[in-house]
Backbone bond lengths (Angstrom), bond angles and torsions (degrees), N, CA, C in turn:
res aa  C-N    CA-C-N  psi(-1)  N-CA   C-N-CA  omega(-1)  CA-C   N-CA-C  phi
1 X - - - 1.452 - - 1.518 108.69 -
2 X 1.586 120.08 145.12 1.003 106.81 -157.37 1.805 88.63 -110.01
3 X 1.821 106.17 151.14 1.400 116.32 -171.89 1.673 110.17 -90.77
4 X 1.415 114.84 -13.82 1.713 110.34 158.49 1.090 128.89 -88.94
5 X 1.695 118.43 111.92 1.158 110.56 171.32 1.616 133.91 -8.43
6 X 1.628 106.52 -66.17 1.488 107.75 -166.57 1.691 86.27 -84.55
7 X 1.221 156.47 -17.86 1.397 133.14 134.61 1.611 115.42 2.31
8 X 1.671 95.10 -103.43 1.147 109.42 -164.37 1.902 111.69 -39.12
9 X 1.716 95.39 -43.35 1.407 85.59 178.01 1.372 137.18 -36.16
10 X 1.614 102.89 -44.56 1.361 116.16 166.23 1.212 128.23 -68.15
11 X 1.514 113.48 -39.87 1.410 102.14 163.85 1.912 129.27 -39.76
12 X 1.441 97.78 -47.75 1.547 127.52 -163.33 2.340 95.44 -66.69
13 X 1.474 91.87 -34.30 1.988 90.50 -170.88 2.107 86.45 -88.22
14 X 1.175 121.23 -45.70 1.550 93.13 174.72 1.216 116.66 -44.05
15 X 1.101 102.65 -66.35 1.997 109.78 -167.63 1.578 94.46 -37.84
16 X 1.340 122.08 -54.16 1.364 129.25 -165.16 2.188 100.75 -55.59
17 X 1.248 95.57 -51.27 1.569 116.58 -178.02 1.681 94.86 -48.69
18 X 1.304 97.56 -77.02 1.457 112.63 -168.65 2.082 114.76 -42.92
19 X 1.381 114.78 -42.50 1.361 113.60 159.91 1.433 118.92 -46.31
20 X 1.479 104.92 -44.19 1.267 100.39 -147.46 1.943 104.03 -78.88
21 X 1.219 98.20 -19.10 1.469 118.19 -166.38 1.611 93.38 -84.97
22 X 0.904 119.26 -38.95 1.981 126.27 -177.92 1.997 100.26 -65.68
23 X 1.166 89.77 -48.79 1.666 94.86 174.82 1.712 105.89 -44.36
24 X 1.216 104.53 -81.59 1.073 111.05 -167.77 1.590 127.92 -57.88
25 X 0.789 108.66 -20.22 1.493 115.21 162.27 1.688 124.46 -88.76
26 X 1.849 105.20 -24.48 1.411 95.22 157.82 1.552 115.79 -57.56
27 X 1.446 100.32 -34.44 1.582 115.03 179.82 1.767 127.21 -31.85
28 X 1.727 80.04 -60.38 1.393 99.87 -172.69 1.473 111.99 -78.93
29 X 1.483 110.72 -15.19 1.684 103.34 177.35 1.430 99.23 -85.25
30 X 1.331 127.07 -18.61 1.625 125.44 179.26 1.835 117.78 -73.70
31 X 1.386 108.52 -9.23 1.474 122.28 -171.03 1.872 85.05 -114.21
32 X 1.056 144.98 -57.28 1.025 138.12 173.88 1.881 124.32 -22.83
33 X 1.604 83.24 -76.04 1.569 103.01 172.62 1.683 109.57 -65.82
34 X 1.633 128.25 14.28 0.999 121.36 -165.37 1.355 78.84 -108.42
35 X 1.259 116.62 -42.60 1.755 115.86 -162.95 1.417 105.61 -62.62
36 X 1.824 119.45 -41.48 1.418 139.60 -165.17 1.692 98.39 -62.85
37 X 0.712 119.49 -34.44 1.638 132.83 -161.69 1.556 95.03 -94.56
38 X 1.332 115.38 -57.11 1.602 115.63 -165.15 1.574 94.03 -64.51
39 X 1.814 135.00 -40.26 1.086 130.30 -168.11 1.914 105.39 -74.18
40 X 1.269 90.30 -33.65 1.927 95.00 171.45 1.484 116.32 -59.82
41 X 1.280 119.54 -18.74 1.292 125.20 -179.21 1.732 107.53 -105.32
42 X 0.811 111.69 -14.34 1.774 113.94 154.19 1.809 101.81 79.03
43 X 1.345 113.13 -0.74 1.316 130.49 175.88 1.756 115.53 -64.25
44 X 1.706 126.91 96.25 1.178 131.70 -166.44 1.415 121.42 -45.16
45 X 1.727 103.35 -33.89 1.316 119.25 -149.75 1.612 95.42 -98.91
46 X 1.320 132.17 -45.47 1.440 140.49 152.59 1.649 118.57 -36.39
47 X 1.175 101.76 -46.03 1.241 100.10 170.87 1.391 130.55 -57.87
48 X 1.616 105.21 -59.43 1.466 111.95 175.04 1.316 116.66 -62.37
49 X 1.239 124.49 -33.99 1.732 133.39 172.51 1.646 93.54 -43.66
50 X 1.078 104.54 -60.41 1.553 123.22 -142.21 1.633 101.65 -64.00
51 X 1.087 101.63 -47.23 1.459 126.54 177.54 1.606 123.66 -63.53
52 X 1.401 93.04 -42.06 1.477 103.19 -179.11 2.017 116.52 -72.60
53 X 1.611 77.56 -30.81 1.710 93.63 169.12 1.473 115.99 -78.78
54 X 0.930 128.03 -21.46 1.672 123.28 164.24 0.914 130.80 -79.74
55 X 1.581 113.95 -38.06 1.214 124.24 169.41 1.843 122.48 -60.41
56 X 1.524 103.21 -9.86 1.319 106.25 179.19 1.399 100.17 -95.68
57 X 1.326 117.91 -50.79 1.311 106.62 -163.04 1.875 103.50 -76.33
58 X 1.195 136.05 -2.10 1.038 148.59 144.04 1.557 110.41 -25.65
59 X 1.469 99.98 -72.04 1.560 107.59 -161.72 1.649 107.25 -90.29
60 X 1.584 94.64 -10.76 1.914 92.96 164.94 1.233 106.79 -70.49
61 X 1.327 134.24 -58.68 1.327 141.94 158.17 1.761 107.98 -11.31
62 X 1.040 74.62 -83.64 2.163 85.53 -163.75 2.076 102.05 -51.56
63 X 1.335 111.88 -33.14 1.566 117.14 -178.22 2.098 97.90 -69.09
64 X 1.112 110.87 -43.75 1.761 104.23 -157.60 1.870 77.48 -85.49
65 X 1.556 139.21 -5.72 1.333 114.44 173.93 1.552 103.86 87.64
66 X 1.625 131.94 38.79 1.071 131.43 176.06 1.589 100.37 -112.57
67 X 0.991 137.55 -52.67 1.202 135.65 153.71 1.334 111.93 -86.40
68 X 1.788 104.99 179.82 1.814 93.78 177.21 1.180 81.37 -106.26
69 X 1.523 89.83 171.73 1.850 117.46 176.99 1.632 98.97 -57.76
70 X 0.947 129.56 -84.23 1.653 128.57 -173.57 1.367 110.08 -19.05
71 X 1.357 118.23 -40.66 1.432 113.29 -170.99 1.885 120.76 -80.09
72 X 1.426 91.29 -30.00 1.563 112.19 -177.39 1.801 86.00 -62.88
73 X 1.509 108.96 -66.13 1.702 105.55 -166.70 1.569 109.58 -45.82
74 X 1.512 119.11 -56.82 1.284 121.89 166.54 1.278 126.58 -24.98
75 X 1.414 108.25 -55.58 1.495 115.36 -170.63 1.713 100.21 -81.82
76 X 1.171 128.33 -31.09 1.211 116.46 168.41 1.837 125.93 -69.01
77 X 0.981 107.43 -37.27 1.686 134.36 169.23 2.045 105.97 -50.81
78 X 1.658 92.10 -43.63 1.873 88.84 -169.12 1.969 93.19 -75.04
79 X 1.553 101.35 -51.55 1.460 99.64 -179.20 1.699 129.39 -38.84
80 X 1.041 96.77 -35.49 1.476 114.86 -171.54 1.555 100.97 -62.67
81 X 1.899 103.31 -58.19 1.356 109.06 -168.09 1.531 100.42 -73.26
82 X 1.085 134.46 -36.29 1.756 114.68 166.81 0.867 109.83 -54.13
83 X 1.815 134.19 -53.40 1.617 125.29 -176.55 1.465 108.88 -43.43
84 X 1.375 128.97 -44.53 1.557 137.71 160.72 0.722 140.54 21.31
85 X 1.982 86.26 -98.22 1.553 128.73 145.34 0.910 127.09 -6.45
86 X 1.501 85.49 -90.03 1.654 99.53 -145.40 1.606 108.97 -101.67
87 X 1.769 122.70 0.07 1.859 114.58 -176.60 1.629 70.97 -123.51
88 X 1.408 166.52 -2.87 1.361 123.89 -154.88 1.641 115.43 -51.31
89 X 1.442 124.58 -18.88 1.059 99.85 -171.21 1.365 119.47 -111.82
90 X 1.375 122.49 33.70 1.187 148.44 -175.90 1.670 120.71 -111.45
91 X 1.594 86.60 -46.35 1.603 102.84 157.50 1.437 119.34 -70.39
92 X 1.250 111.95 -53.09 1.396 118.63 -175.72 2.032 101.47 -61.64
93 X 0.984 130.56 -54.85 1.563 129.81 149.93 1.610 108.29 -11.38
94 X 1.087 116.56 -102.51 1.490 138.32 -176.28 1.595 124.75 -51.07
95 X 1.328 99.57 -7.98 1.374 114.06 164.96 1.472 116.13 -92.31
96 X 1.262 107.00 -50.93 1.838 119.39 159.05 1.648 103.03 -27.83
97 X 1.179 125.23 -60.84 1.668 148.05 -147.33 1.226 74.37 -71.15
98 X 1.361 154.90 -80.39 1.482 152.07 -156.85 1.533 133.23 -70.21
């Protein structure tokens, strides 16, 4: 425990920092593995949901400074190229339809 006032203060806004930053990245691995799963299921419409939702909370992430920007683009960039892979012709289908 720290014996300066404005110490402890700081101690007390990390911890606060540090939650808030653990959240959000449990977050983003929960929208991640949503896309991994939605692309395992080969489902067009799951996918893009799925995707479109990570990709936001991605760049909420990297904007409030919880991840860096490079990594948010990265992680959006690898997703994409698995979405690619493994549905192009499911996407490419259901995109026609619109």
């Amino acid at each position: 425990m720290a014996n300066i006032r404005s110490a402890a203060k700081a101690s007390r806004q990390a911890d606060k920092r540090q939650d808030r930053n653990r959240a959000a990245k449990t977050k983003i691995k929960g929208h991640v593995k949503s896309v991994l799963d939605a692309i395992a299921t080969n489902d067009a419409d799951k996918v893009r949901t799925a995707f479109k939702t990570a990709t936001k909370e991605l760049y909420k992430a990297a904007s409030s400074k919880v991840i860096p920007q490079n990594r948010a683009a990265r992680k959006v960039s690898r997703l994409a190229l698995r979405i690619g892979k493994t549905v192009p012709a499911a996407l490419q289908a259901s995109s026609s339809k619109a």
